[in-house]
C-alpha positions in Angstrom: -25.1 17.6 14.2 -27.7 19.6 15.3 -26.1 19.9 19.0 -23.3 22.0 17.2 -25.3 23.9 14.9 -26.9 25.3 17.9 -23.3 25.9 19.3 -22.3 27.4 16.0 -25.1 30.0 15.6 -25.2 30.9 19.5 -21.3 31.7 19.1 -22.4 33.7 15.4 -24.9 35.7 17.1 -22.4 36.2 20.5 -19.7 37.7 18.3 -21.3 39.4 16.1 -23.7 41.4 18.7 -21.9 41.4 21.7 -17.9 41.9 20.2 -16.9 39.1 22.7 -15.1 35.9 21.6 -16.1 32.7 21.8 -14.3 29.2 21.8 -14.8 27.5 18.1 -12.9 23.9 16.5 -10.8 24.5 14.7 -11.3 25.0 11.1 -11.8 21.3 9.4 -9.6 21.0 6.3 -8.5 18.6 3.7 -5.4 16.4 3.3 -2.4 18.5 2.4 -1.2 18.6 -1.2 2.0 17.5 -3.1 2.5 21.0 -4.2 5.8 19.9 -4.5 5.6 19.8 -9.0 4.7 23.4 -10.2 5.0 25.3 -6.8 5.8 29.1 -8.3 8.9 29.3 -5.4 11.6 27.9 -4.6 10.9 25.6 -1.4 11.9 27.2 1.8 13.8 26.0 4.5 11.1 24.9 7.6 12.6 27.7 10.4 11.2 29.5 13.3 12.1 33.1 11.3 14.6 34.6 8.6 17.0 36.7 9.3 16.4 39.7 8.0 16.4 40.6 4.1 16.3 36.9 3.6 12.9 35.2 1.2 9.9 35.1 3.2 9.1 31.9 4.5 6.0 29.7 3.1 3.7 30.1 6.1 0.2 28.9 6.0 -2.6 28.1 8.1 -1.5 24.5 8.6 2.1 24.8 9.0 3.0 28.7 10.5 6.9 28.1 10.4 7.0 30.3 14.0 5.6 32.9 12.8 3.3 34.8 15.0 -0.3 35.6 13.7 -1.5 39.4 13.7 -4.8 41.3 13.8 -6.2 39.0 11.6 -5.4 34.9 11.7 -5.1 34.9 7.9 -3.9 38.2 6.5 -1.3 40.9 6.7 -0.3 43.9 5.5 2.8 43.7 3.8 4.9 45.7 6.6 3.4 43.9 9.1 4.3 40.5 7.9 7.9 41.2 6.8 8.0 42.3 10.3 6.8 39.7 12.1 8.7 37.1 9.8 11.7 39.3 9.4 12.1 39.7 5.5 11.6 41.1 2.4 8.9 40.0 0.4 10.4 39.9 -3.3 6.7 39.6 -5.4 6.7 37.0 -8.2 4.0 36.5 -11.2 1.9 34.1 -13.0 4.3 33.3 -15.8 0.8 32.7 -18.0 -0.1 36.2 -17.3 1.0 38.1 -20.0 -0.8 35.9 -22.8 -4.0 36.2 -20.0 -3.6 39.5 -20.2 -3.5 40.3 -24.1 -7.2 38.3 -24.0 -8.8 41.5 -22.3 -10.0 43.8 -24.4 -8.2 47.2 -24.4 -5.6 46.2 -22.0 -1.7 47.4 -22.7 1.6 45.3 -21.9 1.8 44.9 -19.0 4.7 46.3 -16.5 6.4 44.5 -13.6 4.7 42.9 -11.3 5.9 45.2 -8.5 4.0 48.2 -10.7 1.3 45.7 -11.1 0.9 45.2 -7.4 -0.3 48.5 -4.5 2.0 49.8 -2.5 0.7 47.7 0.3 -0.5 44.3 -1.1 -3.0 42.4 0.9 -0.8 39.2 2.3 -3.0 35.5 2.0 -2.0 32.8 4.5 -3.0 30.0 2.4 -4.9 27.4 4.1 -2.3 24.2 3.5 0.2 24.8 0.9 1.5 28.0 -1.9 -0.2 26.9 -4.6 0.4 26.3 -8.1 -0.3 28.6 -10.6 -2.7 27.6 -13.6 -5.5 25.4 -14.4 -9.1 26.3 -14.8 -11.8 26.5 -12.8 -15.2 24.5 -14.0 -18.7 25.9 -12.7 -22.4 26.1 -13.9 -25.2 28.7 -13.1 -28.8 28.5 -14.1 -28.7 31.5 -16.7 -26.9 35.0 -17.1 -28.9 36.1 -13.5 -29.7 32.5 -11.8 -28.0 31.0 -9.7 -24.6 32.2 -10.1 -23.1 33.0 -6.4 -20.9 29.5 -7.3 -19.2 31.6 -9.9 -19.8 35.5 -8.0 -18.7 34.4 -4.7 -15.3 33.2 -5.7 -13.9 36.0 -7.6 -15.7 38.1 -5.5 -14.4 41.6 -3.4 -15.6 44.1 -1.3 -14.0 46.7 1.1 -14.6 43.9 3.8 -15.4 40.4 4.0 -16.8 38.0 6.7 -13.7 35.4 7.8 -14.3 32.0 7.7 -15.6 31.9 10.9 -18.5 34.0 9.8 -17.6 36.2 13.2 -14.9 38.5 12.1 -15.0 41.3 9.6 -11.6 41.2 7.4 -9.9 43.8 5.0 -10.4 43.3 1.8 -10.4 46.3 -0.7 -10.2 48.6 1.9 -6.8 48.6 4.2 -8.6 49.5 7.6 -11.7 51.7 8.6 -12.9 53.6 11.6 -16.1 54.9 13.2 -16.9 58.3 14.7 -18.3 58.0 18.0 -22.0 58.0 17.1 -21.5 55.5 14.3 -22.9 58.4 12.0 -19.6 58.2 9.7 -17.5 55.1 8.8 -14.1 56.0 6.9 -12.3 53.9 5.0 -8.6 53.6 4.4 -8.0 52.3 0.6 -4.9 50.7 0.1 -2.5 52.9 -2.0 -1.2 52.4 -5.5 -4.0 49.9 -6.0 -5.2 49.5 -9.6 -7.8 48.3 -12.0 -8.0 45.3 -14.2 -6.9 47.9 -16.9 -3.8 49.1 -14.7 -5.4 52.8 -14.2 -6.0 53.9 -10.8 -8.2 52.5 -8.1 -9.4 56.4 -6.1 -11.6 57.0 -3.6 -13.1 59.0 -7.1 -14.4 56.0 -8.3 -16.3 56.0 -4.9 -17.8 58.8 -4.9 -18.5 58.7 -9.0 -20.7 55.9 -8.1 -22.9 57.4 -5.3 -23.4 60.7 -6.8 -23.4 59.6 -10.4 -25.1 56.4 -10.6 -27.1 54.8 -7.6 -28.5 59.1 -7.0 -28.9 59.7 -10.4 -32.6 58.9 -11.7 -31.7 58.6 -15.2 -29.9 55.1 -13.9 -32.0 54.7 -10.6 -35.5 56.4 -10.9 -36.1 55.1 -7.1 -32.6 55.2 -4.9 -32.0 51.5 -3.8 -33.2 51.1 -0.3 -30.4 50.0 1.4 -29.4 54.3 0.7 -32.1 56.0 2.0 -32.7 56.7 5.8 -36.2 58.4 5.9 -36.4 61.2 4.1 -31.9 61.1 3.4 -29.8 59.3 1.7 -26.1 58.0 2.5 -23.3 60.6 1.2 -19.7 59.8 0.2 -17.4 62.4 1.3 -13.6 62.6 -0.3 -10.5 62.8 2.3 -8.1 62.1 0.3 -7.1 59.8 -3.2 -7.2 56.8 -0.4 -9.8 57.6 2.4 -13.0 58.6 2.1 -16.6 58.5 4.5 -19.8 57.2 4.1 -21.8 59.9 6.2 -25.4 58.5 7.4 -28.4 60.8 9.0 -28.6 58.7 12.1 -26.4 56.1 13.7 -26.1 53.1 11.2 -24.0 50.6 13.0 -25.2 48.0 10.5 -23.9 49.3 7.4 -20.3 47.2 7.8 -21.6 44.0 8.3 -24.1 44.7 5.2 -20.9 46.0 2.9 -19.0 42.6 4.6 -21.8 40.4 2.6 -23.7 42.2 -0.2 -22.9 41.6 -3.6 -22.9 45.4 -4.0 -19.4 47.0 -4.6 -19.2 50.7 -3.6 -17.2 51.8 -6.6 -17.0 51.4 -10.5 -14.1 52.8 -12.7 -14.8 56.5 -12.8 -12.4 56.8 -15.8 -14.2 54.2 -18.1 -16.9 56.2 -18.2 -14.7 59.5 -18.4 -13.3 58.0 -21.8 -16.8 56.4 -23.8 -18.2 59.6 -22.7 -15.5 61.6 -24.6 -16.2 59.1 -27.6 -19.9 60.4 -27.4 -21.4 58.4 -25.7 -24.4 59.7 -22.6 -23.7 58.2 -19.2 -27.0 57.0 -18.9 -26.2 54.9 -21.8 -22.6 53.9 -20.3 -24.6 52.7 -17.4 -26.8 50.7 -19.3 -24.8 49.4 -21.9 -21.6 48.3 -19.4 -23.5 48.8 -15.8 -26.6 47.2 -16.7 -28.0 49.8 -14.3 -27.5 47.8 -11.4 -25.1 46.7 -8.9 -25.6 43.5 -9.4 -23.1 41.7 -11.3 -23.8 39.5 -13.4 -26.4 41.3 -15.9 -25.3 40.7 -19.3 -22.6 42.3 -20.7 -21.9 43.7 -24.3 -20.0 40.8 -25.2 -23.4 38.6 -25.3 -25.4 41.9 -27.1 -22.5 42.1 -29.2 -22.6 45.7 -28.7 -19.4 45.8 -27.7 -16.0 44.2 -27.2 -15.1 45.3 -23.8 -16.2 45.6 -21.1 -16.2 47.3 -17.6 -12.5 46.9 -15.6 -12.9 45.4 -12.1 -11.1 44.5 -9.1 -12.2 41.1 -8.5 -9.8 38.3 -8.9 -11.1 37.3 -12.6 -12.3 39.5 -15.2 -14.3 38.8 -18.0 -13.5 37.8 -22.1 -15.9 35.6 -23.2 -19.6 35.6 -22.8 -22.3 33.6 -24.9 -25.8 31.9 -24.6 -24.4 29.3 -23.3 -22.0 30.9 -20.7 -19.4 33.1 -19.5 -15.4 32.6 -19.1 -12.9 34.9 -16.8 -9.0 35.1 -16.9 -7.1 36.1 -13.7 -6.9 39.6 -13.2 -3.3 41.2 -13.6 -3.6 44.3 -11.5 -5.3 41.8 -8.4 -4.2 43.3 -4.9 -3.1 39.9 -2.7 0.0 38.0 -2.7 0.6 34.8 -0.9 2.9 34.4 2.1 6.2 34.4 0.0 5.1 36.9 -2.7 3.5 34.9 -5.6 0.8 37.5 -7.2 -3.0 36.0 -6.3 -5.2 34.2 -7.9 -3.2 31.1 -8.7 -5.5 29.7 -11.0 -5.6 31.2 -14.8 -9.2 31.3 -16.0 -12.9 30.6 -14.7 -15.3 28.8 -17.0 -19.1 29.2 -16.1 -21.8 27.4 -17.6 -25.6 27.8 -18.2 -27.5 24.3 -16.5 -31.3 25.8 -16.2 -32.3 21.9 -15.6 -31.8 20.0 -12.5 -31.1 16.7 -13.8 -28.6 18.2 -16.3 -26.9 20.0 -13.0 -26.8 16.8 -11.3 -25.4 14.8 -14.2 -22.6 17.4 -14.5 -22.2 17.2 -10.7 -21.3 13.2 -10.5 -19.8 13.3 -13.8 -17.4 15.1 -11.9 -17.2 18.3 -14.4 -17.6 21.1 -11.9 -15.2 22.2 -9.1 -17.8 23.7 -6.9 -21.4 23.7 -6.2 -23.3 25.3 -2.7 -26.3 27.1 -4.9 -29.4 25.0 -5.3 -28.6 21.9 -3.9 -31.0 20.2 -2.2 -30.9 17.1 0.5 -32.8 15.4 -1.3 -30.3 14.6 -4.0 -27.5 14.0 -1.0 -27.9 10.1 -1.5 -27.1 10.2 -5.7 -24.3 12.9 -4.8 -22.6 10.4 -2.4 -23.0 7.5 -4.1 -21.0 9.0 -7.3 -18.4 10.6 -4.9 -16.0 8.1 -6.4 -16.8 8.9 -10.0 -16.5 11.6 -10.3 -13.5 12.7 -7.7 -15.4 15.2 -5.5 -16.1 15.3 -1.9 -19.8 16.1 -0.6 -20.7 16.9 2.5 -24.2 18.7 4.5 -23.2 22.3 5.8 -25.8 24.4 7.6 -27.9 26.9 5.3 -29.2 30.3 6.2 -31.9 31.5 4.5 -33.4 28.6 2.9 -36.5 28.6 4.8 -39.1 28.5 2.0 -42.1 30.5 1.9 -45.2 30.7 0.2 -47.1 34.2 0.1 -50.5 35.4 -1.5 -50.6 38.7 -3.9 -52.4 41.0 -1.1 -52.1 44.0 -4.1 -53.0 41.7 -6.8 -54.7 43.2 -9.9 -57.9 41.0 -9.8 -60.1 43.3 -7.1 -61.3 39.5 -6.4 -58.4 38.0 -5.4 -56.8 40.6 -3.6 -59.9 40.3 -1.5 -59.6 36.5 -0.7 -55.7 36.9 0.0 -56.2 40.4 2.6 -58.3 38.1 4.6 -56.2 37.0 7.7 -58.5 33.7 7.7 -57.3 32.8 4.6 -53.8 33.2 5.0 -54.3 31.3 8.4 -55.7 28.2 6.7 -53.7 27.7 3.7 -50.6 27.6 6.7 -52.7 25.1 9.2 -53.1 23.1 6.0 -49.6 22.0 5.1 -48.3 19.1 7.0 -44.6 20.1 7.8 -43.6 17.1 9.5 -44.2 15.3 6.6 -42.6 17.7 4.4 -39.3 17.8 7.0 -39.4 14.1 6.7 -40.1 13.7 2.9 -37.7 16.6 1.3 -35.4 17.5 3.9 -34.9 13.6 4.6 -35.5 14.8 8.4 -32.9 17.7 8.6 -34.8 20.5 9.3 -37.6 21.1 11.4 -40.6 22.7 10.8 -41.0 26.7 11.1 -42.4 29.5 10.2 -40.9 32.2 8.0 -39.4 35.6 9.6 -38.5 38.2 8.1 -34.9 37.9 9.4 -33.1 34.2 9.9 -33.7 33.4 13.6 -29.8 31.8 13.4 -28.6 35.3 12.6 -30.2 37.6 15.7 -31.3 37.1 19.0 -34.8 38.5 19.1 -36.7 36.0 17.5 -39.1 34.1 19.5 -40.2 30.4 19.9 -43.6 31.7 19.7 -43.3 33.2 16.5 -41.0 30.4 14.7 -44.3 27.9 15.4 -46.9 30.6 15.0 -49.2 28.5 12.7 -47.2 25.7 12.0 -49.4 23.2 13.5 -51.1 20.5 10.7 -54.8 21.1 11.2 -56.9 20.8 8.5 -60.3 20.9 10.2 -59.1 24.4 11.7 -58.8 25.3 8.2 -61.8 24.4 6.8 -63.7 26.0 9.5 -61.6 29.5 9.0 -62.5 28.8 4.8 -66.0 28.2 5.4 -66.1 31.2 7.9 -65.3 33.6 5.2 -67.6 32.0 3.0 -65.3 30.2 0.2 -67.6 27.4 -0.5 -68.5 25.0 -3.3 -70.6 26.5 -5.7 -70.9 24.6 -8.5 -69.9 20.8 -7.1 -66.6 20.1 -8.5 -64.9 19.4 -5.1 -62.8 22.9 -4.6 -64.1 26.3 -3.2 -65.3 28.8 -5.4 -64.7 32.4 -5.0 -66.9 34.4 -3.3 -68.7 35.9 -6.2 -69.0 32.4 -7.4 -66.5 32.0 -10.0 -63.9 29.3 -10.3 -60.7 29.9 -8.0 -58.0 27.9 -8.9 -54.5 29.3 -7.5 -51.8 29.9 -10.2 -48.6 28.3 -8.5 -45.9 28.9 -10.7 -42.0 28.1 -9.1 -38.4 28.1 -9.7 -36.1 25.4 -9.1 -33.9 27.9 -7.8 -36.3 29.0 -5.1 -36.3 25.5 -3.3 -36.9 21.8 -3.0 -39.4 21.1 -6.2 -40.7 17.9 -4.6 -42.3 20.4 -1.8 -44.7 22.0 -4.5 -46.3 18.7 -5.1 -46.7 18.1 -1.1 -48.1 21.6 -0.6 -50.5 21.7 -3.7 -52.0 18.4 -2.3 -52.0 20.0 1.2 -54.3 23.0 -0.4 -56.4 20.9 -2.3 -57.4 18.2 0.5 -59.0 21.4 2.0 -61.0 22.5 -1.2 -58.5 25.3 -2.7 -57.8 24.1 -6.5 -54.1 24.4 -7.3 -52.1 24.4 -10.7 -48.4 24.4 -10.1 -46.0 24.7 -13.2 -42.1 24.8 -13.2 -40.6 27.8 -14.8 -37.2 29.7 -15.3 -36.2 32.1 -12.5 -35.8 34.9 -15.0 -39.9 33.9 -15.8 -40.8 33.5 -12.1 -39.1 37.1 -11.7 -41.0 38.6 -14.1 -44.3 38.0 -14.0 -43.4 38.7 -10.3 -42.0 41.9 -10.6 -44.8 42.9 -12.9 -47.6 42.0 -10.2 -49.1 39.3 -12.1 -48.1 36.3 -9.5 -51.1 34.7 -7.5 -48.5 33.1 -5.0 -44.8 33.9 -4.5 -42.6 31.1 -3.4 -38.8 31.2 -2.6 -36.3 30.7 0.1 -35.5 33.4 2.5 -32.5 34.9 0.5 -31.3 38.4 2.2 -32.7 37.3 5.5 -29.6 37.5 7.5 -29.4 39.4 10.3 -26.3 41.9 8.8 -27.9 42.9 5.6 -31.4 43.6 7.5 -29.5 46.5 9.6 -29.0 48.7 6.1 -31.3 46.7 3.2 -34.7 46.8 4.8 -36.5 45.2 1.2 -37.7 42.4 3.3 -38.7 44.3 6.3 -41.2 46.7 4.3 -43.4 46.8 1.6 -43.4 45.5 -1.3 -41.6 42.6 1.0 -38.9 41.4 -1.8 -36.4 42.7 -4.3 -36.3 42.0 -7.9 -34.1 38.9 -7.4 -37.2 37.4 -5.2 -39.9 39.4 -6.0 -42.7 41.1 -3.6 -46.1 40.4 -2.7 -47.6 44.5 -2.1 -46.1 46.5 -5.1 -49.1 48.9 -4.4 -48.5 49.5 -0.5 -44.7 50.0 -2.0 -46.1 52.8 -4.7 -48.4 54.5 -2.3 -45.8 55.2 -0.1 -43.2 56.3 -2.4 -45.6 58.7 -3.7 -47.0 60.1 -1.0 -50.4 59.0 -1.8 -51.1 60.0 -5.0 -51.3 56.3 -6.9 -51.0 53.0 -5.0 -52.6 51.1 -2.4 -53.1 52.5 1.0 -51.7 50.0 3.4 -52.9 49.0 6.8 -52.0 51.0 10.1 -49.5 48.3 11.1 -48.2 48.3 7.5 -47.6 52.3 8.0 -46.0 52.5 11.3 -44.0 49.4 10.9 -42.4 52.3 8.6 -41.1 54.3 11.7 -40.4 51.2 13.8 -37.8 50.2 11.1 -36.1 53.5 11.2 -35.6 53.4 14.4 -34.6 49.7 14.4 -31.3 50.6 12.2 -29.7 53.4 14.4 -29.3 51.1 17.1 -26.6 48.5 16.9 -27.3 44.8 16.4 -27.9 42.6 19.8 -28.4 45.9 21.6 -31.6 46.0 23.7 -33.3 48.7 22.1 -32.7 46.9 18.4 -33.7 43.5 19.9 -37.1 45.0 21.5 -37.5 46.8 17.7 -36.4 44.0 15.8 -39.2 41.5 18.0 -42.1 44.0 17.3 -41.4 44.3 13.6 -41.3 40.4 13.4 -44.3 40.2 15.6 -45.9 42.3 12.9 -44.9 39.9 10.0 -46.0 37.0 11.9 -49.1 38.1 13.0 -49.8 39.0 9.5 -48.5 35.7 8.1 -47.1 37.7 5.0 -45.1 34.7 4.3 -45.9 31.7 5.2 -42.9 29.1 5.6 -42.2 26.0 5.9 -38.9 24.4 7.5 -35.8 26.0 9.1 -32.4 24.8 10.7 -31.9 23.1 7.1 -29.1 21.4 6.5 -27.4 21.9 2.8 -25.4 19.9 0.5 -21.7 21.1 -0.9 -19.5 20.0 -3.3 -15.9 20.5 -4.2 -13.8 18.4 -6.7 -10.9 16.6 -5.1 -8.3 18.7 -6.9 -9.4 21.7 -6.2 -6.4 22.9 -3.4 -6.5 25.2 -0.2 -10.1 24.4 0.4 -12.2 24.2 3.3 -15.7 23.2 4.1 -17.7 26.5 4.5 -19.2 26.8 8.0 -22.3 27.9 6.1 -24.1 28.2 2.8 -25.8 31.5 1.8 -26.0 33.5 -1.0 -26.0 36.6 1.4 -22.9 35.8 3.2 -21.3 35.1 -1.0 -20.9 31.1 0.0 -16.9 30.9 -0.7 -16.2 34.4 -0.2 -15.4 34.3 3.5 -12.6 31.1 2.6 -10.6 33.8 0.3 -11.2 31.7 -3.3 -8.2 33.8 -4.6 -6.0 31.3 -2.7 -7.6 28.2 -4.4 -5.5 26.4 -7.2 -6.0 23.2 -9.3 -3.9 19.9 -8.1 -3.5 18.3 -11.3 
C-alpha cells in the first residue's frame, strides 16, 4: 500500500506543478447496479451513436456506448455532447419535485424543467449506471459547525472542482475561465440562464455583491479574510458582462484556482435576497447576520434553528435546506440545480439529505455498524477499522483505508498566552524541543495508527501536496529521547520545587499543562500516550475531552495552554491564496491559533499586540513573495522551503505521524460510487466524485 501511495502523491504533485500527465489505474469502482426497476428513462439501445435528433444514449463511465470522451473524462457541455453522440438531449425531471419544492420556504410553482434548467446544463457521465430518482440520504455530523464535510462535501459547488483524480481542475459553476498572461486576472465564464434555488437569476451581480458588499465591508468583516488581501490590497471583482466577470489580483496569484477548486468558500450569495429583506426594513448588516451568519462558511446556524425566521438563504448546491433543529438539519433536492445526466434526467437523483448531530464517538460508531448512515470519511480513525470491518455484514456497508492529507496531529504551546509566566516557559525554544524529544512516535504509529503511518513532524504545508519539503525537516525532532529532554528542561531551570515528582515553574509555582482536546481533532487514545510521554519527563499534565465548539472557543479567545488538532488547510492548493497557517496567529477559527498577539500587532501596525520575533516579521515578506510565483516553480519551491525551515526550526507545532492511512465508509446501496483517492476536508472528501450523481439502490 504504501508503494502506491508514494506513486499516487508523486503523480498529485507532477500534475498539479508541472501541467504534465502522468499514467494512473484506473478508477476502482463497485459492482454495477440493477437500475433496471425505477430508472427515470426509457432504456436505450447499446449502439456506437444515434443518428441524429434521436434520445441520447445512456453513456457512463463504465459502459461509453462509442462515444468519444471530451475536454473532461466526465463532463460536457450540452453542445458538445449532443455533438459528439449526435442527438438531442430532451431534459426530464424528478417526478417528486414539485411536492420537494412546495417544502422550501417562499418558493413559487415551479415551471418546466427546460426553464428550470441554464441554457447550457452541465452534462454528468455517471460512474456505472442513470440512476434512480428518490430515496434519502442518511448522515451525522458532530454539531451545527463539527464535523460536517460528510454532509458539506456532497451537495457541495464551486466555480471549479478537483476531478477524482485529485489532478484535474473541472467546471463546475463556472462554464470555463482563462488567465491573462501574468496570471494577475482570472475570468470566469458563468453558464447562462442559470438560476437559484428560488428560480431568480444566478449573475455575475451576485459576485460582485459579495466582494464589495460582504467579505470588504467591516460591518460583516471587521478584518478582510486573509485569503483577500495581498500586502497592503485586496482581490477586486470586476463585471464583464451578466455571465463573465474577473478576479483582478496586485501581483501574479497563480494559486487562487486551485484554492477556489477546494475551499468551502463560494464566491457569490443571492444579491436579490438581500435586495428584498432590505426593502422590508431590514439593515444588511443584519441580513448578513441573521441568513449569512457573517461567514462563508456554510453551515452556521440558520434562522430555522433561532426560529427567527422561516427561510432561508437560496443556493446553488444540489440540496437546500427545510428543516433544522438541535438535533439536526434536513435538505431536499434543489429544483433550479444546473447538471443533467447523460440522457437528460435533471441532477441530483436522490430527493432529500438527512444530517444528524453524533457529538460522541461511540454513539458515531454504533450508528456506523448499525448500518444507519450512507457515508462517513470525517473523524474516523484506524483505530476503530477492526470493529468497522467486523460489522461490514451488519450493517450492509463497505469499509475500506484511503490515504488522508492533513491528518498529521500537532500539539503547540500558547507563545502569546495571557499568564506573563507561561508565555515565558512556552517562547523558550528548549522547551518546545523537549516536550517533542519526549513523545515516543514509534509507539504511538504502532499503538493508534495500528502501524500505518510513520512518524513525522508537522509542516505547515502537507509534504504529499508540494515538492519542497525536506527529509530533514519531516524528522526534525522526532527522535524519542528523553534524557535529551531533561537535560534541555533542567537547562532552563524547570525544576522540582516543592517534591511532588513534576517541574515547577520558574518562579516556583505549580505548572501543570491544561490539555484540553476534541475528538474531532484526532485519534483520542494519542492524548493519553502523549500526556504520559510529558509526565515521565516531570511536566504535570491534565487532559480533558471537550466539544469542538468548546475547544474553539476558549481557543479563539486565547485562553488555551496547548492547541492540538490535525493539519486541516495544509494542502499545498489552499496555501498558495489562504496563508492562516503560514503566518501569525498560525490557525483559523475552525482550528484555532497559538500567537493572537503577533496576529494583533501586525494588523495594527504596532499600536496593541505582541511584537513578534525578526523571523516572525520577515517570514511576512517571504510569503508574499511565495504566492506570485506558481506552485512547483523554482522560485516558489526555494520560498516555500525557507518559510517551512522557519516553522520547523521554531517547532510552532509539534507533530506527530504523517502518511496516515484513513478509514471510509459507504452503505452498499448507495449507487454511482467510488472510493475517494483521498480524504480531506480541504479537498471537500466526495466533492471531487460529483455526489449529485449518487442515488439510493433500494
Amino acid at each position: 500500500m504504501k508503494k502506491k501511495s508514494v506513486g499516487l502523491f508523486f503523480c498529485i504533485i507532477l500534475i498539479i506543478l508541472t501541467s504534465t500527465s502522468c499514467s494512473q489505474e484506473p478508477l476502482e469502482t463497485p459492482q454495477d447496479f440493477d437500475s433496471s426497476d425505477n430508472n427515470p428513462t426509457q432504456e436505450i439501445n447499446k449502439n456506437d451513436g444515434n443518428a441524429e435528433g434521436e434520445e441520447c444514449p445512456a453513456v457512463t463511465i463504465d459502459d461509453r456506448k462509442g462515444i468519444v470522451a471530451g475536454k473532461y473524462e466526465r463532463l460536457y457541455e450540452l453542445e458538445e455532447y449532443e455533438l459528439a453522440a449526435t442527438c438531442e438531449m430532451e431534459f426530464k425531471e424528478n417526478p417528486d419535485i414539485a411536492e420537494l419544492n412546495n417544502r422550501i420556504t417562499n418558493n413559487q410553482d415551479l415551471p418546466t424543467v427546460e426553464e428550470r434548467l441554464p441554457v447550457e446544463p452541465l452534462v454528468v457521465v455517471p460512474y456505472q449506471s442513470i440512476g434512480k430518482y428518490g430515496g434519502q440520504f442518511n448522515v451525522f455530523s458532530r454539531s451545527t459547525e463539527a464535523g460536517t464535510n460528510d454532509s458539506l462535501s456532497p451537495r457541495h459547488v464551486n466555480l471549479v472542482r478537483y476531478s477524482d483524480d485529485i489532478l484535474t481542475i473541472e467546471p463546475d459553476v463556472a462554464k470555463s475561465w482563462d488567465w491573462n498572461d501574468d496570471f494577475t486576472e482570472l475570468t470566469f465564464h458563468l453558464r447562462k440562464g442559470h438560476k437559484w434555488s428560488d428560480g431568480q437569476p444566478f449573475t455575475s451581480a451576485d459576485v460582485e455583491f459579495w466582494m464589495n458588499e460582504l467579505i470588504l465591508n467591516p460591518e460583516v468583516y471587521p478584518n478582510v479574510p486573509g485569503w483577500a488581501v495581498f500586502g497592503d490590497y485586496t482581490m477586486k471583482v470586476e463585471i464583464i458582462d451578466e455571465t463573465t466577470f474577473k478576479f483582478v489580483l496586485p501581483f501574479p496569484t497563480p494559486g487562487i484556482l486551485s484554492f477556489i477548486a477546494t475551499t468551502h468558500i463560494q464566491p457569490w450569495q443571492p444579491k436579490h435576497f438581500f435586495d428584498k429583506k432590505i426593502e422590508e426594513g431590514m439593515t444588511l448588516s443584519k441580513v448578513a447576520e441573521l441568513y449569512y451568519g457573517n461567514s462563508d462558511w456554510k453551515d452556521v446556524p440558520s434562522p430555522l434553528l433561532s426560529g427567527e425566521a422561516d427561510d432561508v438563504l437560496p443556493t446553488l448546491e444540489s440540496h437546500i435546506l427545510v428543516e433544522e433543529t438541535s438535533e439536526g438539519r434536513h435538505l431536499v433536492a434543489n429544483p433550479y440545480f444546473f447538471m443533467v445526466d447523460t440522457v437528460g434526467n435533471q441532477l441530483p437523483y436522490i430527493n432529500e439529505h438527512d444530517e444528524s448531530y453524533a457529538p460522541d464517538l461511540e454513539l458515531r460508531n454504533l450508528k456506523i455498524t448499525n448500518g444507519e448512515v450512507d457515508f462517513v470519511s470525517t473523524s474516523t480513525y484506524i483505530t476503530d477499522y477492526p470493529l468497522y470491518k467486523e460489522n461490514e455484514d451488519k450493517g450492509n456497508y463497505t469499509t475500506e483505508l484511503t490515504f488522508a492529507i492533513g491528518e498529521t496531529v500537532y500539539y503547540a504551546f500558547n507563545l502569546n498566552h495571557p499568564d506573563e509566566e507561561l508565555r515565558r516557559i512556552f517562547n523558550d525554544l528548549r522547551f518546545r524541543q523537549a516536550m517533542s524529544l519526549a513523545i515516543n512516535r514509534d509507539e504511538i504509529v504502532e499503538l493508534v495508527y495500528l502501524g500505518q503511518a510513520e512518524p513525522m513532524q508537522s509542516t505547515p504545508v502537507d509534504p504529499n501536496t508540494v515538492d519542497f519539503i525536506t527529509e530533514e525537516q519531516k524528522t526534525a525532532f522526532i527522535e524519542y529521547n528523553p534524557g535529551r529532554a531533561n537535560a534541555l528542561l533542567d537547562e532552563m531551570g524547570l525544576v522540582d520545587v516543592d517534591g511532588d515528582g513534576f517541574r515547577d515553574r520558574l518562579d516556583g509555582e505549580k505548572f501543570t499543562l491544561d490539555l484540553q482536546f476534541s475528538t474531532q481533532g484526532g485519534p483520542p487514545a494519542t492524548h493519553e500516550l502523549v500526556k504520559d510521554y510529558w509526565e515521565d519527563i516531570g511536566i504535570s499534565t491534565r487532559i480533558k475531552e471537550v466539544t469542538s465548539d468548546e475547544y474553539r472557543a476558549r481557543g479563539n479567545a486565547n485562553l488555551a495552554d496547548v492547541l492540538t488538532w490535525d493539519g486541516q488547510g495544509t494542502y499545498g492548493p489552499r496555501v498558495m491564496l489562504d496563508t492562516s497557517l503560514l503566518l501569525p496567529p498560525y490557525g483559523s477559527e475552525w482550528n484555532p491559533g497559538l500567537a493572537f498577539g503577533w496576529a494583533e500587532w501586525v494588523n495594527t501596525g504596532g499600536s496593541s499586540g505582541i511584537k513578534p520575533p525578526e523571523d516572525v516579521l520577515e517570514l511576512y515578506d517571504t510569503v508574499v513573495e511565495f504566492l506570485k510565483h506558481e506552485l512547483g516553480s523554482p522560485e516558489n519551491s526555494q520560498l516555500g522551503e525557507k518559510i517551512v525551515d522557519t516553522h520547523v526550526n521554531n517547532l510552532w507545532k509539534i507533530g506527530i505521524a504523517g502518511n496516515i492511512q484513513q478509514p471510509v465508509i459507504h452503505h452498499n446501496r448507495l449507487g454511482n460510487f467510488i472510493m475517494p483517492k483521498v480524504v480531506s476536508g480541504g479537498y471537500r472528501t466526495a466533492f471531487p466524485m460529483i455526489p449529485a450523481q449518487w442515488f439510493i439502490n433500494e
